[in-house]
C-alpha positions as CSV (number, residue, x, y, z in Angstrom):
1,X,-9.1,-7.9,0.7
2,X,-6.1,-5.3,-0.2
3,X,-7.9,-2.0,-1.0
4,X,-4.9,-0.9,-3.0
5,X,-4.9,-4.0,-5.1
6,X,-8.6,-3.8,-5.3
7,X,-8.3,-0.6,-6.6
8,X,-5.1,-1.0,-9.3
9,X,-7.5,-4.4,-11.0
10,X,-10.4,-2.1,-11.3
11,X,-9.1,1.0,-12.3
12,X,-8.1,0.4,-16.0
13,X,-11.2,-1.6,-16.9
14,X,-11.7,-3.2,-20.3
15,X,-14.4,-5.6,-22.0
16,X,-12.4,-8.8,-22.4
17,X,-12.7,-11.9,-20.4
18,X,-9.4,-13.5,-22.5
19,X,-6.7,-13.5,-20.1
20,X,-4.0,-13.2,-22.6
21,X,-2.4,-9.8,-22.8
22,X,-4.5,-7.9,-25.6
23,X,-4.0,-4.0,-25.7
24,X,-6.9,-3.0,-28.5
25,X,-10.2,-4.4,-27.1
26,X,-12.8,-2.0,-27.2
27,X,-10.5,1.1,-26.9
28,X,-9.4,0.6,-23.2
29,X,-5.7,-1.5,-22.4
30,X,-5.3,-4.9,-19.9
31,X,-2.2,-3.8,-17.7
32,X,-0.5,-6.1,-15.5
33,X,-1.5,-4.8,-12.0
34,X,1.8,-4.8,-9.6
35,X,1.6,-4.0,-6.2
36,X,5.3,-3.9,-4.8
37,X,7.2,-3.1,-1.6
38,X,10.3,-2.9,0.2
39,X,11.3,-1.8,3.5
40,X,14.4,-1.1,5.7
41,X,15.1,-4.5,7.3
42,X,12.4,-6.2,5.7
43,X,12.2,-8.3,2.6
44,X,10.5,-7.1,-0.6
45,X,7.1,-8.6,-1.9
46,X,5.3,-8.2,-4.9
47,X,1.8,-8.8,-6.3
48,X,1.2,-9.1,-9.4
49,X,-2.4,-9.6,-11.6
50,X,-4.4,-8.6,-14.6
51,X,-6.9,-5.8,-14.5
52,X,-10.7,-7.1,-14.2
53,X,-13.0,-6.4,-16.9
54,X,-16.3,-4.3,-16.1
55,X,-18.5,-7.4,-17.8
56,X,-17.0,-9.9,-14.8
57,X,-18.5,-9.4,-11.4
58,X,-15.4,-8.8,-8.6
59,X,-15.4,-11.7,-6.7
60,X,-12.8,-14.4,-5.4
61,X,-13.2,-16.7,-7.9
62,X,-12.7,-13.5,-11.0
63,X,-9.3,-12.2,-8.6
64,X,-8.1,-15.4,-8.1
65,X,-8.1,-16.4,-12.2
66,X,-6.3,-13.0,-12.6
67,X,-3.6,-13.3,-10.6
68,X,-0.4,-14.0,-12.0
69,X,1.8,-17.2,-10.6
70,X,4.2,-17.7,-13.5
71,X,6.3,-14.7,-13.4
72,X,9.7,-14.3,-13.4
73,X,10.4,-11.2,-10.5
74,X,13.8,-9.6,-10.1
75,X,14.5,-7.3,-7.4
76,X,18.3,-5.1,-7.1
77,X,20.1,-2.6,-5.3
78,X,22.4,-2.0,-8.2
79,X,25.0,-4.2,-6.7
80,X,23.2,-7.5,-5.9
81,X,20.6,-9.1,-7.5
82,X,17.6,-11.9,-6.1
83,X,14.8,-13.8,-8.1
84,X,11.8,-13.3,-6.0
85,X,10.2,-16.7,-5.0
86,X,6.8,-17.2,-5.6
87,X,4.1,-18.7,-3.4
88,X,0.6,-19.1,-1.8
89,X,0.1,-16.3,1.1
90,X,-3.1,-16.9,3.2
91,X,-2.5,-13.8,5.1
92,X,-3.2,-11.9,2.4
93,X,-5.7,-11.4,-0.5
94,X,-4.9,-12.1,-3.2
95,X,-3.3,-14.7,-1.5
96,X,-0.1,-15.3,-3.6
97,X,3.2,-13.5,-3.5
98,X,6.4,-13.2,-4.8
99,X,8.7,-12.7,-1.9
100,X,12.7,-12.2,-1.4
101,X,14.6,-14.0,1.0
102,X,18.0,-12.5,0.7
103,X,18.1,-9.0,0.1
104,X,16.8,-6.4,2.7
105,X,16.1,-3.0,2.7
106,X,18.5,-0.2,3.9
107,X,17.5,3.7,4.3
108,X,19.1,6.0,1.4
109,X,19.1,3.2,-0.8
110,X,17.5,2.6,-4.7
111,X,16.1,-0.4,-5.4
112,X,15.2,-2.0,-8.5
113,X,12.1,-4.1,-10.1
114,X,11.7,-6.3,-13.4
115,X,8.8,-8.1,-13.9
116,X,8.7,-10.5,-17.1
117,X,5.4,-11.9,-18.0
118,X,3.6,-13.3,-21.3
119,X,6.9,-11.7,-23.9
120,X,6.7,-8.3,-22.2
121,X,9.1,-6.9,-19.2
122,X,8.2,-4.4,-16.4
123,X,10.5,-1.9,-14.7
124,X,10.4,0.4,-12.3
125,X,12.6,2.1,-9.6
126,X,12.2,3.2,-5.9
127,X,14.0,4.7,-3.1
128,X,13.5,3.8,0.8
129,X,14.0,7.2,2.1
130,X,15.2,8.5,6.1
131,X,12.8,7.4,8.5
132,X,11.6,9.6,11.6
133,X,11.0,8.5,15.0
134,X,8.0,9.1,17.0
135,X,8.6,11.5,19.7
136,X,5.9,11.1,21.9
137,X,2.1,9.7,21.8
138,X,-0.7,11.8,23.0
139,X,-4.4,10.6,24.3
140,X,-7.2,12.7,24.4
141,X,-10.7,11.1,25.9
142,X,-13.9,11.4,23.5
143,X,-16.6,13.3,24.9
144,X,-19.2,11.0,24.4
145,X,-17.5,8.1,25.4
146,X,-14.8,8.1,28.5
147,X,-13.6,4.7,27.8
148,X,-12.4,6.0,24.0
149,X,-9.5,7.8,23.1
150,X,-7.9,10.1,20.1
151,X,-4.4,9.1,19.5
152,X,-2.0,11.7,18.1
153,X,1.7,11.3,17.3
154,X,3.9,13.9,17.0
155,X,7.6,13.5,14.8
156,X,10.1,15.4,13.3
157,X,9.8,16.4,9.4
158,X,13.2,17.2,7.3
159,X,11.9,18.9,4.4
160,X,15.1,18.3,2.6
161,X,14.4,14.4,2.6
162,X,11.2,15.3,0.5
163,X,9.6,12.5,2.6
164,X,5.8,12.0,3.4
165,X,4.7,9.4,5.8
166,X,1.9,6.4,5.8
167,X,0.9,5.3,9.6
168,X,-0.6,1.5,10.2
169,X,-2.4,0.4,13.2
170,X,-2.9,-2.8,14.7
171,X,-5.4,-3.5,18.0
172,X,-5.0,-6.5,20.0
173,X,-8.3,-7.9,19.2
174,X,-7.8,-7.1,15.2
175,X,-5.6,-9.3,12.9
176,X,-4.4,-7.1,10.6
177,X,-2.7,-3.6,10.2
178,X,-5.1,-0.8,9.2
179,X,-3.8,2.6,7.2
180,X,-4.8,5.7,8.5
181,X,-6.3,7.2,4.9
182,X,-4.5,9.8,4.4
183,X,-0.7,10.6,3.9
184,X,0.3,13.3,6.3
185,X,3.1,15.8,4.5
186,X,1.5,14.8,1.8
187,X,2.5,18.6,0.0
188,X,5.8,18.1,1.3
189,X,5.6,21.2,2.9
190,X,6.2,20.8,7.1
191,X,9.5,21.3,8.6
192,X,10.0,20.9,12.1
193,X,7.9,18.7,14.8
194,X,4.4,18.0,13.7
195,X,1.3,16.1,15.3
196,X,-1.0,14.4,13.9
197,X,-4.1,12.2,14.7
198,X,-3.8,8.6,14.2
199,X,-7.5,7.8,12.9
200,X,-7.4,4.5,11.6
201,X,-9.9,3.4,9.2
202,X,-11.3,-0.6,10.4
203,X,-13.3,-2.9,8.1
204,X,-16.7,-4.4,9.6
205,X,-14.2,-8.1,10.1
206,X,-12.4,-6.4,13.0
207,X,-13.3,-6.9,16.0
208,X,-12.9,-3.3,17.0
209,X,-15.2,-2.2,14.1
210,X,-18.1,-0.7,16.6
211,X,-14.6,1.8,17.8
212,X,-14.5,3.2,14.7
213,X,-11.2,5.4,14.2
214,X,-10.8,5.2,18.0
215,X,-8.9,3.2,20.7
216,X,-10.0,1.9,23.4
217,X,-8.8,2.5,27.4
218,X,-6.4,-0.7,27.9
219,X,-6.0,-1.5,24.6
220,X,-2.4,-3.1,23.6
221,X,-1.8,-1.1,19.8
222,X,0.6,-1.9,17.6
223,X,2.0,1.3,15.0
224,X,4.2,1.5,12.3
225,X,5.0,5.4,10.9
226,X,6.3,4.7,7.6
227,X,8.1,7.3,5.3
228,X,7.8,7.2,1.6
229,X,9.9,9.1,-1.2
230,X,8.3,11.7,-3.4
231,X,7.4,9.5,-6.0
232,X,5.4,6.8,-3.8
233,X,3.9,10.3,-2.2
234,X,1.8,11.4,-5.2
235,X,0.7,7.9,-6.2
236,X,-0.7,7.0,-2.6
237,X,-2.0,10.8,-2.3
238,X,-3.8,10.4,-5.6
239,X,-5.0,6.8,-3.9
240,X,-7.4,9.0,-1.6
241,X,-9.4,10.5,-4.1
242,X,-10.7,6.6,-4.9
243,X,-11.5,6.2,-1.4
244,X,-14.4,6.5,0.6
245,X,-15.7,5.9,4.1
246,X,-17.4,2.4,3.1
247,X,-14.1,1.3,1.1
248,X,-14.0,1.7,-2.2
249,X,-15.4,5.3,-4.2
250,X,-17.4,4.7,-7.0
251,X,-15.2,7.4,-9.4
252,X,-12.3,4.5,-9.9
253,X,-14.3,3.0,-12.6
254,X,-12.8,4.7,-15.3
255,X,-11.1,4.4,-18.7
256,X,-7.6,5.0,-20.8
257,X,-6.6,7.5,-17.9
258,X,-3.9,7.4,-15.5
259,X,-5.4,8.2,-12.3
260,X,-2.8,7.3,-10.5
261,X,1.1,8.5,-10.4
262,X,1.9,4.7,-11.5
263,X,5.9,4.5,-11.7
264,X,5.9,0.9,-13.6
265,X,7.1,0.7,-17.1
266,X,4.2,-0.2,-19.7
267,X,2.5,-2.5,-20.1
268,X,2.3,-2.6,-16.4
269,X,0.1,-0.4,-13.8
270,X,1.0,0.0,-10.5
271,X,2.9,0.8,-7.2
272,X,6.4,-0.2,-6.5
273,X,7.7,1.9,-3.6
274,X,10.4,1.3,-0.6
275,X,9.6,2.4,3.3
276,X,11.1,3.6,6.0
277,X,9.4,2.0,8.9
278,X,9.5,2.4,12.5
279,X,8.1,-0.3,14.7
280,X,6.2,1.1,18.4
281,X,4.0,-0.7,21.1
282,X,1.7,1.4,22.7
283,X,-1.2,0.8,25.8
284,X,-3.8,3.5,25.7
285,X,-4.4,5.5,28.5
């Protein structure tokens, strides 16, 4: 499953198991979860759902009768405009999307969201900022094991973009992209080249589980260094704090607060933020 989605249905809980929108049950508020993203050269997608209640165990069947298939998405750069389409995503969980076709992202530029759903409409705003390129990868052999390896990247940081960057990793074996969990500038504060370890965190489905946040000697690894705007920044650095080693922390489970930096309009909760990716191919050494 999506640990950031995970996390946005659970972290504004309430007692109800009506799926209509009702704000005044028990003192907390059902939000509609949204889970956006655009990047340079990519198409936007969005994901969109109602929070879970505490009284329904989180399972497929409760995520799957939360999710929402009947909005009405709009995405635009101020100049054009594209009605997301909306359909069943078996790469991903929850497995349906709302996906653009037409517009792609482009560095520098703002992008807009509307969400309309059950008489109430959703907005929110995002940048995808200037990307940095990798400079150079660096391997270092584990101690205790000569056929692992630390992988560190090291990029240049303009600290007048007011970017922090988000790395994903993806191992031959694996099927899926995993985040590194953290976000490195996250204070905004570097200038100048930086390195960092790339320490990705895998789930006990990956093949490469038993590596831990390691690569193997021979290994074919796919990374994407993604820079986010200052907005996005706080909202994924808050993110951490909900974290934990074995997936999800127990402190997310917690009332009328805003935990998270959320930047969409009420009654909605959520994440939508634009990324500036770079795309590199790497064999370990």
């Amino acid at each position: 499953m999506n640990k950031l989605f995970y996390i946005l249905l659970l972290i504004i809980p309430f007692y109800s198991c009506n799926t209509e929108l009702d704000y005044k049950i028990s003192g907390y508020s059902q939000k509609i979860i949204v889970e956006g993203t655009i990047a340079n050269n990519e198409y936007p997608s969005v994901y969109l759902s109602l929070n879970i209640p505490l009284s329904e165990s989180v399972d497929t069947a409760t995520i799957l009768k939360n999710v929402i298939r009947t909005a009405k998405v709009t995405i635009s750069d101020g100049e054009n405009t594209e009605i997301l389409t909306s359909r069943w995503d078996k790469t991903h969980f929850p497995p349906y999307v709302y996906r653009g076709y037409d517009l792609k992202g482009v560095e520098g530029k703002k992008y807009f969201l509307t969400v309309e759903y059950g008489g109430y409409t959703l907005k929110s705003e995002t940048t995808i900022p200037y990307g940095s390129d990798i400079k150079n990868f660096k391997t270092t052999q584990l101690e205790e094991n000569d056929s692992l390896r630390i992988l560190s990247m090291t990029f240049n940081i303009d600290m007048s973009h007011k970017t922090a960057f988000r790395v994903f990793t993806k191992k031959s074996k694996d099927k899926y992209y995993r985040e590194t969990p953290m976000v490195f500038n996250s204070e905004l504060s570097f200038s100048g080249d930086k390195t960092f370890d790339i320490s990705p965190q895998p789930m006990k489905s990956d093949s490469s589980y038993s590596e831990n946040s390691y690569f193997a000697v021979g290994d074919t690894v796919k990374i994407r260094l993604c820079a986010i705007d200052s907005t996005s920044t706080q909202f994924f650095k808050a993110l951490t704090l909900f974290s934990s080693s074995n997936g999800i922390g127990s402190n997310i489970f917690i009332g009328e607060k805003d935990a998270l930096n959320s930047n969409i309009s009420s009654p909605g909760f959520g994440i939508w933020w634009g990324g500036s990716v770079r795309n590199y191919q790497l064999i370990i050494q």
